[in-house]
Structures are given as structure tokens and as C-alpha cells.
C-alpha positions in Angstrom: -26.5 26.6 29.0 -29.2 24.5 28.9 -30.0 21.3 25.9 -32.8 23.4 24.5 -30.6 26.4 23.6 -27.9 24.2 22.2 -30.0 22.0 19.9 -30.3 24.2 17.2 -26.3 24.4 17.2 -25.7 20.6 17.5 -28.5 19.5 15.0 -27.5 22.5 12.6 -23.3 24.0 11.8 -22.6 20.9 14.8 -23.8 18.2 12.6 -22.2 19.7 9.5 -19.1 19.8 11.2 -19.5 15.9 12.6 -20.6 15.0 8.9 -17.3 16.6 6.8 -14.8 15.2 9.6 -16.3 11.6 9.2 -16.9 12.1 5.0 -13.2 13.7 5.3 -11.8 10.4 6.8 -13.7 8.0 4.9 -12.2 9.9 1.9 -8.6 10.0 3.6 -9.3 5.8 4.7 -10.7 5.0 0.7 -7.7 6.6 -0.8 -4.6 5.3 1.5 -6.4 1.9 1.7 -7.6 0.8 -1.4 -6.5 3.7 -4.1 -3.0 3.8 -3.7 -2.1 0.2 -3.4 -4.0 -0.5 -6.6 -2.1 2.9 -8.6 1.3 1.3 -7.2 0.3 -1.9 -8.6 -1.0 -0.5 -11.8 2.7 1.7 -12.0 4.9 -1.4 -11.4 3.2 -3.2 -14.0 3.1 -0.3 -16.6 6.9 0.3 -15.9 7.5 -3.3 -16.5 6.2 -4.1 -19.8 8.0 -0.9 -20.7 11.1 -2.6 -19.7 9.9 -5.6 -21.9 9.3 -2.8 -25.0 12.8 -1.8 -24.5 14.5 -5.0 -24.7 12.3 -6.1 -27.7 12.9 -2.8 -29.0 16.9 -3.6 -28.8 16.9 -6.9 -30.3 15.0 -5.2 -33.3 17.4 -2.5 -33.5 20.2 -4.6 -34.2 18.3 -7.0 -36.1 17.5 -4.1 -38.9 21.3 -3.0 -38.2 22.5 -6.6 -39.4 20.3 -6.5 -42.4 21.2 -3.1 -43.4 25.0 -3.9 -43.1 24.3 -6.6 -45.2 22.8 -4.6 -47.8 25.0 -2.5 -48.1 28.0 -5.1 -48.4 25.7 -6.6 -51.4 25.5 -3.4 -53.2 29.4 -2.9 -53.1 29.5 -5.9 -54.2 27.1 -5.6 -57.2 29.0 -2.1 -58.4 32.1 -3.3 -58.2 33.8 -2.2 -61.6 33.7 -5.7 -63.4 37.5 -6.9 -63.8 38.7 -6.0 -67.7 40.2 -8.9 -69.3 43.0 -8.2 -72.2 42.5 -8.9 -75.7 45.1 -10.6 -76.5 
């Protein structure tokens, strides 16, 4: 075969080819390189400030616990049948 009857091939479907395989692993080199380091970052900081919600979110919880015992001891207290004292 000679160059002149392959040209149109190599500068046509031959250079399409050339141009997805190289956009294909500049794609494939963006995403393992730069976009998956930063969505692992991004991940481990999301999942730690959820820890943080949940241990603020705890101490809360038994905060309103405590207060809630409290009032109910109070209003026992307060309808407590006053003691009757004898006439006497």
C-alpha cells in the first residue's frame, strides 16, 4: 500500500481513533489524579463533623433528659396532697 492511499484513513477514522484514546486517558489521568483524592478528602471531612453532630447531639440528649427528670420530680412535688393537720 502506498502513503497516498492510506492518508485519507490516517487523517480521517485514524485520527479519530488517536483523538478518543488520548481524550479517553486524559479523562481516566484527570479523574484518578486529581478527582478522587479531593472526593476522599471531601468524604473524610463530611464523616467527621458528623461524628462531631453526634457527640454534641448526645450531650444534648441527656442535658434535656436531666431537665426533664427534674421536672417531673417538681411537679410531684407540687401535687403532693398537702398534709391535713387535726383540729384539735
Amino acid at each position: 500500500m502506498e502513503l497516498s492511499t492510506l492518508a485519507p484513513y490516517l487523517a480521517g477514522p485514524g485520527s479519530a481513533v488517536l483523538v478518543c484514546l488520548l481524550i479517553g486517558w486524559g479523562g481516566y489521568s484527570l479523574i484518578s489524579d486529581k478527582i478522587l483524592p479531593l472526593l476522599e478528602t471531601a468524604v473524610s471531612r463530611h464523616l467527621d463533623q458528623i461524628d462531631r453532630m453526634m457527640e454534641t447531639h448526645s450531650a444534648e440528649h441527656r442535658a434535656i433528659l436531666t431537665a426533664c427528670e427534674t421536672i417531673t420530680d417538681e411537679l410531684r412535688r407540687d401535687r403532693a396532697p398537702a398534709p391535713r393537720v387535726a383540729n384539735g
